[in-house]
N, CA, C and O of each residue as an XYZ file, in Angstrom:
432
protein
N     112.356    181.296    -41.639
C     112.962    180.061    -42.079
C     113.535    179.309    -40.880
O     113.388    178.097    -40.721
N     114.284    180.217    -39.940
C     114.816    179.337    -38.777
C     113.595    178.556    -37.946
O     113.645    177.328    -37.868
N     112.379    179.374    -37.261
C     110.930    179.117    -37.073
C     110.879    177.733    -37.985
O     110.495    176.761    -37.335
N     111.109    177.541    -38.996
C     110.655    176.356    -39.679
C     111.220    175.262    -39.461
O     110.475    174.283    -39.419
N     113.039    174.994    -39.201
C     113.646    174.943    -39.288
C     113.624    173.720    -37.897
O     113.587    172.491    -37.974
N     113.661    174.572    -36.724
C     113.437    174.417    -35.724
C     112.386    173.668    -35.315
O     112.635    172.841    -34.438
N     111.134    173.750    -35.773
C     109.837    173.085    -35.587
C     110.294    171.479    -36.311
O     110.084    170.383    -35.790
N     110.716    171.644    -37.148
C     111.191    170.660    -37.904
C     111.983    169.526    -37.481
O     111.776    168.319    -37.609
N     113.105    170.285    -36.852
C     113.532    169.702    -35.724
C     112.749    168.713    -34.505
O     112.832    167.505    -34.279
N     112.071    169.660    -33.939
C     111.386    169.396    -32.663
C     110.684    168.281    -32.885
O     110.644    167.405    -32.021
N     109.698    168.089    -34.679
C     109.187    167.273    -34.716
C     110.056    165.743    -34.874
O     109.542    164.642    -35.067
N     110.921    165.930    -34.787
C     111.881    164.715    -35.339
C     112.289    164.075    -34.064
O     112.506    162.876    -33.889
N     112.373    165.171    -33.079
C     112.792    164.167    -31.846
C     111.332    163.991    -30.983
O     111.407    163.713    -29.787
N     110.129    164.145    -31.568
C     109.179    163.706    -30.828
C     108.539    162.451    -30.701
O     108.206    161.990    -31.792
N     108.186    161.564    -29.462
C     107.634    160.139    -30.094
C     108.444    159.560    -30.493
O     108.053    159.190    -31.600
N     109.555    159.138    -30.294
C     109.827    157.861    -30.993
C     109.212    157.133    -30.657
O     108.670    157.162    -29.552
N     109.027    155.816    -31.880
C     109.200    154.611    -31.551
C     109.709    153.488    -30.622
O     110.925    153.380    -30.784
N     109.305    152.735    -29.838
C     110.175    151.915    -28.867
C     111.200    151.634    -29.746
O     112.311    152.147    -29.612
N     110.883    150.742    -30.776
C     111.964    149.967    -31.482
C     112.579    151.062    -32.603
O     112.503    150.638    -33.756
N     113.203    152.462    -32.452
C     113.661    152.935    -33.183
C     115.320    153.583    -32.512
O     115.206    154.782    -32.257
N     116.250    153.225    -32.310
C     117.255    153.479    -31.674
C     117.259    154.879    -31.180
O     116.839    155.547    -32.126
N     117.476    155.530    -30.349
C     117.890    156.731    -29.840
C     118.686    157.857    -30.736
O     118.228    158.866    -31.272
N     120.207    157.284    -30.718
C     120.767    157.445    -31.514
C     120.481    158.050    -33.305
O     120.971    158.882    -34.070
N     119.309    156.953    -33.307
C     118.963    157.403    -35.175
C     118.360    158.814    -35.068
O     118.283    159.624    -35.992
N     117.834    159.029    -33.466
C     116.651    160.296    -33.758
C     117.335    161.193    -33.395
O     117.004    162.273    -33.885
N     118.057    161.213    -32.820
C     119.186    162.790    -32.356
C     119.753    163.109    -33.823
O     119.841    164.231    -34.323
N     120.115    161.903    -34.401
C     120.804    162.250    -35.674
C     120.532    163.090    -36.414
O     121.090    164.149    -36.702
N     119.288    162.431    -36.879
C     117.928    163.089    -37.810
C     117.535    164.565    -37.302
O     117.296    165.467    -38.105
N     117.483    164.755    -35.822
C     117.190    166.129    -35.513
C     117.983    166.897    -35.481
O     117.567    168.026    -35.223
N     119.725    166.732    -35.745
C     120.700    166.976    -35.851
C     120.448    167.972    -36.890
O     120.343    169.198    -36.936
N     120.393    167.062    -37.650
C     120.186    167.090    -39.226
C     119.642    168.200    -39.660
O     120.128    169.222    -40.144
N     118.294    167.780    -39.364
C     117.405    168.878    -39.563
C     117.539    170.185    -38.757
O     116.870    171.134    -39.167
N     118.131    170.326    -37.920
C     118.474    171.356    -37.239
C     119.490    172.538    -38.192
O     119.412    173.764    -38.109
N     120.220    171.915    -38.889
C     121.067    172.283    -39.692
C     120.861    172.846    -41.296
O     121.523    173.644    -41.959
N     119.850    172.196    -41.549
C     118.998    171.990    -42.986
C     118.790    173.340    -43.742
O     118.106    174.183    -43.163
N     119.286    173.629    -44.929
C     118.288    174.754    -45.418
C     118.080    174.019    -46.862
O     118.628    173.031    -47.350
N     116.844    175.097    -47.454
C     116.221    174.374    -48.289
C     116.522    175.336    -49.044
O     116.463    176.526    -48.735
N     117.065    174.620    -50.686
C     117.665    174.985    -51.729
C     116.258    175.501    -52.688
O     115.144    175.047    -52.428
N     116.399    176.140    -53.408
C     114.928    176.280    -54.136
C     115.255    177.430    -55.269
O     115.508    178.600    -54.981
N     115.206    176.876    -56.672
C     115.684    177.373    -57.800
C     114.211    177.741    -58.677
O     113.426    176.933    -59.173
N     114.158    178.845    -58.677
C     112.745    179.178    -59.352
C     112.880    179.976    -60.539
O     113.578    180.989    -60.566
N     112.068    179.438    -61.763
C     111.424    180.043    -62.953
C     110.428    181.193    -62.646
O     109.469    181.084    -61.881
N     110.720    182.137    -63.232
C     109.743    183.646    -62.773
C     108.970    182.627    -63.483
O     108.479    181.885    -62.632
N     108.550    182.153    -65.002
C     107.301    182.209    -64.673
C     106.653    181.096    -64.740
O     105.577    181.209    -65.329
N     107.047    179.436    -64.130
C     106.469    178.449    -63.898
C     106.763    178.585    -62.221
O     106.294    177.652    -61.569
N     107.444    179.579    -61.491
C     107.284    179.538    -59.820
C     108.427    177.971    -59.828
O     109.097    177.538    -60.766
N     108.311    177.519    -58.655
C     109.920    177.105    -58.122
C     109.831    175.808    -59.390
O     108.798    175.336    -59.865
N     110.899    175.534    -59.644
C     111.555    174.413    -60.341
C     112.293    173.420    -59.658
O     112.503    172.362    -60.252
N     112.697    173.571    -58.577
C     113.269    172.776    -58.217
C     114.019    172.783    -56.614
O     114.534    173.878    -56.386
N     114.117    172.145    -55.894
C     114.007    171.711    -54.378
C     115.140    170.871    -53.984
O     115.259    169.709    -54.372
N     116.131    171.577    -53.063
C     117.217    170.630    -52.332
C     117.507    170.699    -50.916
O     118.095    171.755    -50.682
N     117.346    170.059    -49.965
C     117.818    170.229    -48.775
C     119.347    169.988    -49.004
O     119.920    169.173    -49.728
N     119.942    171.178    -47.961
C     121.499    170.576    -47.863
C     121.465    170.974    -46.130
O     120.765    171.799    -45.544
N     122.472    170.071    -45.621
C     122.737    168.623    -46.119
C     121.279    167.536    -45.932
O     120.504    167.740    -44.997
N     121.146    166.904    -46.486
C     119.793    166.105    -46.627
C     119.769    165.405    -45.699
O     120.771    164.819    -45.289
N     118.461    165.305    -45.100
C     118.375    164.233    -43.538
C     118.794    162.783    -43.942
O     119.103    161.993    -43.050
N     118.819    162.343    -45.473
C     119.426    160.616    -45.086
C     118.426    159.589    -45.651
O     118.674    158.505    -46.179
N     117.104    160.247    -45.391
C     116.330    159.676    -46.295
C     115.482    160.538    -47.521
O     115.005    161.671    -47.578
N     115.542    159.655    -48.242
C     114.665    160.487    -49.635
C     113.541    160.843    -49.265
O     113.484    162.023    -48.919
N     112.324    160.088    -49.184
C     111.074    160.427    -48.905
C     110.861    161.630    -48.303
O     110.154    162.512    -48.790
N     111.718    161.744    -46.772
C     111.824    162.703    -45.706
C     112.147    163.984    -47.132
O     111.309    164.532    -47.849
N     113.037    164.072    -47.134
C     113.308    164.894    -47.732
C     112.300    165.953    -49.327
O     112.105    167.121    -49.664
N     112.016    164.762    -49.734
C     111.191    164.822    -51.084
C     109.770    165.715    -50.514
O     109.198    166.627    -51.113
N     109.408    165.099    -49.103
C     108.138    165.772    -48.317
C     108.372    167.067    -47.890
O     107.380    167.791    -47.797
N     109.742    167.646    -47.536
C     110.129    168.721    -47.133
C     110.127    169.799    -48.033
O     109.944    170.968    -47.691
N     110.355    169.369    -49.326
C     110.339    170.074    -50.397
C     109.241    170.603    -51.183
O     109.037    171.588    -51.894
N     108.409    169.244    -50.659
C     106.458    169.012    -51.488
C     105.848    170.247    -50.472
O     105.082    171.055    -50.997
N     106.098    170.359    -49.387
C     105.823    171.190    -48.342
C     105.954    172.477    -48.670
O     105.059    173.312    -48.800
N     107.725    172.670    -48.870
C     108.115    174.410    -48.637
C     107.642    174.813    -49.891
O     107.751    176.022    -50.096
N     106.844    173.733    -51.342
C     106.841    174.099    -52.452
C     105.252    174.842    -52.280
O     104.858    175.959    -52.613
N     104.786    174.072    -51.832
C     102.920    174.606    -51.933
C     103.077    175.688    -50.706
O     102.086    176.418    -50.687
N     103.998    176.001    -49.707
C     103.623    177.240    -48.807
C     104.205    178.345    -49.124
O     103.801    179.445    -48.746
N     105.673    178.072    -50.184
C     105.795    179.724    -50.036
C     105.329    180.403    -51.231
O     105.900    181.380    -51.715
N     104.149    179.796    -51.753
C     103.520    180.580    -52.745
C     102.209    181.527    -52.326
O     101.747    182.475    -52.960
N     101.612    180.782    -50.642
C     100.927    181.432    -50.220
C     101.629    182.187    -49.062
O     101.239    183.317    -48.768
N     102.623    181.617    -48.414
C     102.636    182.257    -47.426
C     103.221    183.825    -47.288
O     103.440    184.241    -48.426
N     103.458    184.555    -46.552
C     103.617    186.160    -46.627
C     105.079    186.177    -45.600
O     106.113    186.417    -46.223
N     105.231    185.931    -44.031
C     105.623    186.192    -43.381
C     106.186    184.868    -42.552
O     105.517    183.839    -42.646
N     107.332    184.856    -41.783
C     107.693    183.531    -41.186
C     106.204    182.984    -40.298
O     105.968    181.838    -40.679
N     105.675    183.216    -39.772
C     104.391    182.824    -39.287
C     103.617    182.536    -39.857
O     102.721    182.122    -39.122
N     103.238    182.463    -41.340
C     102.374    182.249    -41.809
C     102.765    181.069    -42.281
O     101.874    180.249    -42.502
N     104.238    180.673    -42.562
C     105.148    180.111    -43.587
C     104.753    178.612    -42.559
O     104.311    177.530    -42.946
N     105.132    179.091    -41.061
C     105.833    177.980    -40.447
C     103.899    177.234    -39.903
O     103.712    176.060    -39.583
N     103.123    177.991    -39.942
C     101.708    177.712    -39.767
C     101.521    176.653    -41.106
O     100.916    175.592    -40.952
N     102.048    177.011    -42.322
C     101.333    176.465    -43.637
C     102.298    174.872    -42.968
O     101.836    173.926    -42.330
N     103.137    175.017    -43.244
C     104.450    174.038    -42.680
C     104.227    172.892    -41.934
O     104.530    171.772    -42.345
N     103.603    173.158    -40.632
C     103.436    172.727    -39.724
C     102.656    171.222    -39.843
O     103.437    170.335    -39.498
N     101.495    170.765    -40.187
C     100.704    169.865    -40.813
C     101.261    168.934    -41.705
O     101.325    167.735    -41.433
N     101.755    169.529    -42.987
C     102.475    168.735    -43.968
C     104.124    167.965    -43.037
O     104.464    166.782    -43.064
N     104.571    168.686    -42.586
C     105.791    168.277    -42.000
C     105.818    166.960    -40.921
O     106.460    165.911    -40.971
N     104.911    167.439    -39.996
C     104.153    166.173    -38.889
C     103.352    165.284    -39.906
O     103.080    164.200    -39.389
N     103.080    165.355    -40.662
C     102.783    164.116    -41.468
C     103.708    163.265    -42.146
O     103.571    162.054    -42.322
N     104.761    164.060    -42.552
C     106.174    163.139    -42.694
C     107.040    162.893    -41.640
O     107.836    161.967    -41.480
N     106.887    163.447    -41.235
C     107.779    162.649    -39.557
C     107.142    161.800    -39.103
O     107.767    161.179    -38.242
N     105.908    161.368    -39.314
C     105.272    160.641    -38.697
C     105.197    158.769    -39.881
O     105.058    157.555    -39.738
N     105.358    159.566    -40.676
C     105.600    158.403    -42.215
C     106.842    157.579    -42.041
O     107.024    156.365    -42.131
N     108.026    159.051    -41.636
C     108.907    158.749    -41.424
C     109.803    157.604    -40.202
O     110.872    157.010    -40.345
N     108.809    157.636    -38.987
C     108.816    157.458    -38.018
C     108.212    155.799    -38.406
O     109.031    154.914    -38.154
N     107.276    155.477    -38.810
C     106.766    154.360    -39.395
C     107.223    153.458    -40.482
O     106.964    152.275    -40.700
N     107.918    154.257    -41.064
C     109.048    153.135    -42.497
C     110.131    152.886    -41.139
O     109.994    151.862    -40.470
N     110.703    153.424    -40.955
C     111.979    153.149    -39.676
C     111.122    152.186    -38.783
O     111.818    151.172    -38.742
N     110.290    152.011    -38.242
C     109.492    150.749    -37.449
C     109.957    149.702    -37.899
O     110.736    148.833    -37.507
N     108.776    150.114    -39.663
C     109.213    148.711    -39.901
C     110.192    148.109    -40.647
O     110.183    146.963    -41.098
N     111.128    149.041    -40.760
C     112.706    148.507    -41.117
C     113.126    147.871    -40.084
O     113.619    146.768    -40.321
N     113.073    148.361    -38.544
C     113.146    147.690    -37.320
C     112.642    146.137    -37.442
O     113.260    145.074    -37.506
N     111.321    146.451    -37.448
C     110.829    144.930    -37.230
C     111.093    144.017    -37.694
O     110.800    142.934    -37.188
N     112.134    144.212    -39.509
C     112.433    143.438    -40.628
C     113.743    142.873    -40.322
O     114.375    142.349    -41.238
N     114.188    142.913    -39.233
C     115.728    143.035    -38.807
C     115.426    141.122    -37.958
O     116.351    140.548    -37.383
């Protein structure tokens, strides 16, 4: 989970944007640095339900983090496998993420 955790991180302070303040991305990796993911499961419909605490700030971000840890830890076995399944889905929301913040920028 830390492996995840961490990557998660890393991806948040990678690339910014020119026009995305400094400041917003330390935050966010702050954030996520800190993050664990809440996850309340039905034996037999498998997880029900998904919370980051404390939540990075935005929904989406968050909602993706959850869509993520929901479809891997049904396959995954071991933190390596976890943070492998992880990895793809996550850089695809940081990268979403990274792009709504643009163009909130540009709307300014």
């Amino acid at each position: 989970m830390i492996a995840i955790l961490a990557a998660i991180a890393l991806l948040a302070q990678t690339a910014p944007p020119a026009s995305t303040p400094d400041d917003e991305i330390v935050v966010i990796g702050q954030r996520l640095r800190n993050i664990r993911i809440m996850a309340k499961r039905d034996r037999r419909t498998g997880i029900k339900r998904c919370v980051l605490k404390p939540t990075t700030g935005d929904p989406l971000l968050d909602t993706g983090v959850c869509q993520a840890y929901s479809a891997c830890v049904l396959t995954a076995r071991t933190a390596g496998e976890m943070e492998a399944c992880m990895r793809p889905p996550l850089e695809r929301e940081m990268k979403a993420w990274q792009e709504r913040r643009k163009a909130a920028m540009a709307t300014r």
